[in-house]
C-alpha positions as a Markdown table, in Angstrom:
| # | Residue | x | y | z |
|---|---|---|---|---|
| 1 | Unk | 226.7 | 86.8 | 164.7 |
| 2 | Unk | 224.5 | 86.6 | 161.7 |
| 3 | Unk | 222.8 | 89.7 | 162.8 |
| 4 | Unk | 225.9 | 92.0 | 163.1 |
| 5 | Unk | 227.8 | 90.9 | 159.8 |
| 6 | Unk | 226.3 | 90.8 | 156.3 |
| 7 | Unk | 229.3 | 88.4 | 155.4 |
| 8 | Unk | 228.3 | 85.6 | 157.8 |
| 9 | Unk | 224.5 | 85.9 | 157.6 |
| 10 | Unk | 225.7 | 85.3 | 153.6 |
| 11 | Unk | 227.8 | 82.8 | 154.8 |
| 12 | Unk | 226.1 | 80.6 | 157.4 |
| 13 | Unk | 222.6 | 80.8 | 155.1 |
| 14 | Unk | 222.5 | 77.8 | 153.6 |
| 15 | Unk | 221.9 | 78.9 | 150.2 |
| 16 | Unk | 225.1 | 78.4 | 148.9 |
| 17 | Unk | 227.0 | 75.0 | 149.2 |
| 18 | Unk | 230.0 | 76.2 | 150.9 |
| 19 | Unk | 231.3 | 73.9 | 153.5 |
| 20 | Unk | 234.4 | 71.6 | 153.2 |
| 21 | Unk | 233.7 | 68.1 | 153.5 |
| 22 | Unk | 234.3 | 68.0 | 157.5 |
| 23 | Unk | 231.4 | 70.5 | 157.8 |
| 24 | Unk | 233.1 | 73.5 | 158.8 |
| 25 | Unk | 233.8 | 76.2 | 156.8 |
| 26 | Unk | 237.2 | 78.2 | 155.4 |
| 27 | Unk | 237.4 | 82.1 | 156.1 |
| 28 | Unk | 239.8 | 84.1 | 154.5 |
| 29 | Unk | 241.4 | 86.0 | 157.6 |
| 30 | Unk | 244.2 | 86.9 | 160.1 |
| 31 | Unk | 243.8 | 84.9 | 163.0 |
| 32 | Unk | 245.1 | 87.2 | 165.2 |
| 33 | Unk | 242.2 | 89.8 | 163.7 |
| 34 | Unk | 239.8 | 87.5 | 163.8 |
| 35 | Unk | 239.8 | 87.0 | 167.3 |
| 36 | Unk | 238.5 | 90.5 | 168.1 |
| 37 | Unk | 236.4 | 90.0 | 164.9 |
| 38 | Unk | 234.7 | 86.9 | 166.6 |
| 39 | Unk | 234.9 | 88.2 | 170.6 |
| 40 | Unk | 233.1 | 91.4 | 169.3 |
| 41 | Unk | 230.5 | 89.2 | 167.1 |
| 42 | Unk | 230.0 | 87.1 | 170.7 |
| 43 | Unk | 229.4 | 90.1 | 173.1 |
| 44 | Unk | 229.0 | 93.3 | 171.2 |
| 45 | Unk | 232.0 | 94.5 | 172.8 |
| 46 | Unk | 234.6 | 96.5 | 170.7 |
| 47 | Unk | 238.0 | 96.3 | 171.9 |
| 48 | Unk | 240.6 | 98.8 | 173.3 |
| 49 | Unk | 244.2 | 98.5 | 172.4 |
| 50 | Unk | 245.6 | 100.6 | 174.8 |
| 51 | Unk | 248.9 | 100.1 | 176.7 |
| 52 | Unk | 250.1 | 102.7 | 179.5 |
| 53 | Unk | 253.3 | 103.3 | 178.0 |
| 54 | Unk | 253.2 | 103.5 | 174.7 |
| 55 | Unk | 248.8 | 105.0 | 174.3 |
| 56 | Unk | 246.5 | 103.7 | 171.6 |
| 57 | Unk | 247.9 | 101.3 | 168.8 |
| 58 | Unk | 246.4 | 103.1 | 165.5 |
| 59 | Unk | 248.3 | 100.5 | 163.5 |
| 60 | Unk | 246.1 | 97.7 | 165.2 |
| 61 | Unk | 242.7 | 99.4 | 164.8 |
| 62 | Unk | 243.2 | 100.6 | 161.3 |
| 63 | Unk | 243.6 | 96.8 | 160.2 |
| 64 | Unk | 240.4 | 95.6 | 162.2 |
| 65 | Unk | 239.1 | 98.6 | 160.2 |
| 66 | Unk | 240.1 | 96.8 | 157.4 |
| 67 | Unk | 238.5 | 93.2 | 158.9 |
| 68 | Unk | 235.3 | 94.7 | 159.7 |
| 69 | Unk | 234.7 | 96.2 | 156.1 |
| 70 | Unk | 235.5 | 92.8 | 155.0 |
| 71 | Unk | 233.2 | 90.8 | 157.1 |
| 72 | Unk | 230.9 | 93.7 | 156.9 |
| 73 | Unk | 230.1 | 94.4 | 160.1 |
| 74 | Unk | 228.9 | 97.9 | 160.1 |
| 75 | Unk | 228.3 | 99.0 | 163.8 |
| 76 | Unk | 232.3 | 98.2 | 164.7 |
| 77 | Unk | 233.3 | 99.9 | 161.5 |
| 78 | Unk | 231.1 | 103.4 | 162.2 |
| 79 | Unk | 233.0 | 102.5 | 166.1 |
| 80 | Unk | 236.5 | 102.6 | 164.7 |
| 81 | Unk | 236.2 | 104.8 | 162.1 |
| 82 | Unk | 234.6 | 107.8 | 164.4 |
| 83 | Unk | 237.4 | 106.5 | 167.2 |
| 84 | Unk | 235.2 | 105.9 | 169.6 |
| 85 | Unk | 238.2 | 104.5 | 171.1 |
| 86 | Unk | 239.7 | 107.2 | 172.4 |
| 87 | Unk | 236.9 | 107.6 | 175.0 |
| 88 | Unk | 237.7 | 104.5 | 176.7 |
| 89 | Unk | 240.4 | 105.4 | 177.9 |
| 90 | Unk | 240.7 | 108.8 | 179.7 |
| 91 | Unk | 244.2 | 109.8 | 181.5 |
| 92 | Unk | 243.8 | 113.0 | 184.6 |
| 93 | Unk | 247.9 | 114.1 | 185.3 |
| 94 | Unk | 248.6 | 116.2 | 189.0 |
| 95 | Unk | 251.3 | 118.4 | 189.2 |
| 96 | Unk | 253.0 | 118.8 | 192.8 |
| 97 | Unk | 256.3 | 120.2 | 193.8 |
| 98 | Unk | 257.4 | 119.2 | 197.0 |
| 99 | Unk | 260.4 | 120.2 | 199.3 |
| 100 | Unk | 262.9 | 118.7 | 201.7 |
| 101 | Unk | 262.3 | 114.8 | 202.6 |
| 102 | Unk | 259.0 | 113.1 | 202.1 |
| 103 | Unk | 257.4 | 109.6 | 202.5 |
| 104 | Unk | 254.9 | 109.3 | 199.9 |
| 105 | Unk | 252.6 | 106.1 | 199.2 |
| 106 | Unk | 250.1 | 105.6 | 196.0 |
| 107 | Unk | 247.5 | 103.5 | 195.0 |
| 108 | Unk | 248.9 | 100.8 | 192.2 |
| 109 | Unk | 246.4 | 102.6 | 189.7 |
| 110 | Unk | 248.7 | 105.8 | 189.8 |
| 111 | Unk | 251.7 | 106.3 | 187.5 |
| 112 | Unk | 253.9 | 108.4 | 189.7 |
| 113 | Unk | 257.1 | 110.2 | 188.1 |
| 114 | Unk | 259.4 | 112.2 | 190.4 |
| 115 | Unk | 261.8 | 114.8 | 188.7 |
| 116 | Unk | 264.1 | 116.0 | 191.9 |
| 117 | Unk | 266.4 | 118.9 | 191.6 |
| 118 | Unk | 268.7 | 120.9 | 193.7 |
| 119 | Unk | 268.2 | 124.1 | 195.0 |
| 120 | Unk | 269.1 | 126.6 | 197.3 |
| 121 | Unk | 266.9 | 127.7 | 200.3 |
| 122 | Unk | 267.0 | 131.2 | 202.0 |
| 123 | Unk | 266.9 | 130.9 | 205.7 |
| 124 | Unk | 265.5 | 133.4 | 207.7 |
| 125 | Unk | 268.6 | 133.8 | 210.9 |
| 126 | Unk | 267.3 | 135.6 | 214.1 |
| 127 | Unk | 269.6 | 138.4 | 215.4 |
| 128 | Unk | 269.5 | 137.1 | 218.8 |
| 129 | Unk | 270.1 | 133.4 | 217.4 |
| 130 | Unk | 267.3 | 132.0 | 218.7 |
| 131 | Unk | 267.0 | 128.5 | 217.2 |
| 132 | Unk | 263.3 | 128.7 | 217.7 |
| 133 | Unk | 262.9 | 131.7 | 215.3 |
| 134 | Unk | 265.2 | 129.9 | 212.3 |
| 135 | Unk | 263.2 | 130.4 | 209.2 |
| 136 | Unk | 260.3 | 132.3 | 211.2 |
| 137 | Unk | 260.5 | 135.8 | 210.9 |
| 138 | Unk | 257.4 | 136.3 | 212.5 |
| 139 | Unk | 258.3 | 134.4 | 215.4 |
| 140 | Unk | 260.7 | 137.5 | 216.2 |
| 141 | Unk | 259.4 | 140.4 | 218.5 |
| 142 | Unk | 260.4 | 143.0 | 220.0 |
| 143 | Unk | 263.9 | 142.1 | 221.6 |
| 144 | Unk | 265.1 | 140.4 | 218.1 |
| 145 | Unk | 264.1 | 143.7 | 216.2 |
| 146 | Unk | 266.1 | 145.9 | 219.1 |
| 147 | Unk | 268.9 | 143.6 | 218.8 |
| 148 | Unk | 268.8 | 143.9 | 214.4 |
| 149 | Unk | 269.1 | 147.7 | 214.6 |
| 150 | Unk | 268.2 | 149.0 | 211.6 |
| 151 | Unk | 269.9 | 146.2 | 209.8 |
| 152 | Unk | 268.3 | 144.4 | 207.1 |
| 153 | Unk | 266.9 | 140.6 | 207.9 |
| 154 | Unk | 269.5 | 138.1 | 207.4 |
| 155 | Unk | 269.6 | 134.9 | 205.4 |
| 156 | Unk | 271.6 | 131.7 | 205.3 |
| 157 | Unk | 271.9 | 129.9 | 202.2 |
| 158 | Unk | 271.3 | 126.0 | 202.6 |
| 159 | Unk | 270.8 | 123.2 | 200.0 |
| 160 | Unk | 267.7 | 121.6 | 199.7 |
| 161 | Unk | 265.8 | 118.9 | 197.6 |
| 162 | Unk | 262.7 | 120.1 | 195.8 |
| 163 | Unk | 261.2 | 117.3 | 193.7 |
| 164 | Unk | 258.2 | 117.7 | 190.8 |
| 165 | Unk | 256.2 | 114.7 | 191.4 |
| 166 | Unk | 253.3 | 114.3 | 188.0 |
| 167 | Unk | 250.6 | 111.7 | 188.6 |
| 168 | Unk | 248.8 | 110.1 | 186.3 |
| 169 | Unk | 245.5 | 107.9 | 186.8 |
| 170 | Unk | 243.7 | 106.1 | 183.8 |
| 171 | Unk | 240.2 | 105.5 | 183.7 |
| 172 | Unk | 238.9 | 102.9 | 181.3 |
| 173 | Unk | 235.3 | 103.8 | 180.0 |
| 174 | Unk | 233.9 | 100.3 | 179.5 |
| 175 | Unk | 230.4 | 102.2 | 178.3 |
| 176 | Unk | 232.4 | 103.7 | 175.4 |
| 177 | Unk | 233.2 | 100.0 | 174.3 |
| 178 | Unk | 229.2 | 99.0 | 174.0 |
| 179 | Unk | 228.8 | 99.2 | 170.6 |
């Protein structure tokens, strides 16, 4: 502790006579601050306030900015002023669209979000009406070709489901937060 912060090596050195008559001594701070002052003073750890939803909370680390200028602790200052941060915490995204009906599973470390729209389909129809050949052109041969003519191919219109499904996977860097 002494060796990270200027303030407490000061503080805790005896030179001074600066503890309250039950022996313990009175630091000017916001608790809720302090904690990640005194976490990062145990284990050399910085912390990462980061929440899925809503990202990084700047608010939060500008103040323990603020705390570690204070208590003087320069290796988690240089950390949060260069934002080293915002390597801890890395997000990779996937785009697929998929048609029609689908099962789809996930691992609970994936942030799936499905955007499903309407659409119409174009449906290849065989001339002889082979249900076989539906939406298979190339499944027709000769017979289906003399039976078209010269006609053009022909097409049914049908409704489907196509869905955009983005996933998202966040990786925490816990090497970023080694100070």
């Amino acid at each position: 502790m002494m060796a990270e912060s200027i303030f407490f090596s000061c503080l805790l050195s005896g030179r001074w006579e600066n503890t309250l008559l039950d022996g313990s001594y009175f630091i000017d701070a916001d608790p809720n601050l302090f904690e990640h002052i005194l976490r990062y003073l145990r284990r050399g750890i910085a912390p990462v306030f980061y929440d899925s939803e809503k990202g990084h909370d700047y608010a939060l680390y500008s103040a323990l900015l603020e705390e570690a200028r204070y208590f003087q602790i320069d290796r988690l200052e240089d950390w949060l002023e260069s934002k080293r941060y915002l390597s801890a915490v890395t997000a990779r995204y996937s785009a697929t669209e998929l048609e029609g009906v689908w099962n789809l599973s996930t691992d609970t470390d994936v942030d799936v979000q499905y955007y499903p729209t309407w659409g119409i389909k174009k449906t290849y129809i065989c001339p002889r009406g082979i249900c076989v050949h539906r939406g298979k052109p190339e499944s027709c041969g000769r017979g289906c070709r003399r039976v078209q003519g010269g006609e053009e191919d022909k097409y049914d219109e049908e409704p489907i489901v196509r869905t955009l499904v983005i996933r998202r996977w966040l990786t925490f860097n816990r090497e970023a937060c080694l100070v």
